[in-house]
C-alpha positions in Angstrom: 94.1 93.5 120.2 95.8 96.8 119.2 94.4 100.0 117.2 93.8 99.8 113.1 97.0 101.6 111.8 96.0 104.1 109.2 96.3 102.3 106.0 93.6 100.2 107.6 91.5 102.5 109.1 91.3 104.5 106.1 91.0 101.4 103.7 93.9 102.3 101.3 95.8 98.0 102.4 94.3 97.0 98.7 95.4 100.0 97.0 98.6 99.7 99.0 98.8 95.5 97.9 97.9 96.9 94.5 100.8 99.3 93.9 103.1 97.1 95.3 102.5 94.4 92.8 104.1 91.9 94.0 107.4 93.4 94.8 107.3 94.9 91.1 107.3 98.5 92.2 109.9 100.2 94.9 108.6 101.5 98.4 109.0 104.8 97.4 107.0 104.7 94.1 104.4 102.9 96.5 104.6 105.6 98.6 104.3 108.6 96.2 101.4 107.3 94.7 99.1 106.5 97.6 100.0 109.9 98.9 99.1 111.4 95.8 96.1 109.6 95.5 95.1 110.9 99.1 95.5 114.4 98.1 93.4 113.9 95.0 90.8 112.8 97.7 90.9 115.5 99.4 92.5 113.4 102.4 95.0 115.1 104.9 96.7 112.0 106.0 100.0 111.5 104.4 101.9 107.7 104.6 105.8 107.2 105.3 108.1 104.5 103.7 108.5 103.1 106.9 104.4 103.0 107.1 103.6 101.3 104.2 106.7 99.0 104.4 105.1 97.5 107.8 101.5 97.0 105.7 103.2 95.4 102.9 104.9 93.0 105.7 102.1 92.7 107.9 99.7 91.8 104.3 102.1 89.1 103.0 99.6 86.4 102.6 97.3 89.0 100.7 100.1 89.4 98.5 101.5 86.3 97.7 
């Protein structure tokens, strides 16, 4: 069994699922707001496209 990636560790998957919506929102829109909700945490972990495309594939299920 590998490491939690960060999304997971950090507990942002349902906010990540959330934004998405289904596939109604880009990756980049995702992106900007989860990072920008970070920051209004106080949180110094930023997330990549590339990042939260592989949580919105690994969390298909969840999303469906």
């Amino acid at each position: 069994m590998g490491a939690k990636g960060k999304a997971e560790a950090n507990g942002l998957v349902e906010l990540i699922v959330e934004k998405w919506d289904g596939g109604k929102n880009t990756i980049v829109y995702v992106t900007e707001e989860v990072n920008r909700q970070l920051q209004e945490k106080g949180c110094h972990v930023t997330f990549s496209r590339e990042s939260i495309r592989r949580v919105i594939k690994s969390h298909e299920e969840e999303i469906a």
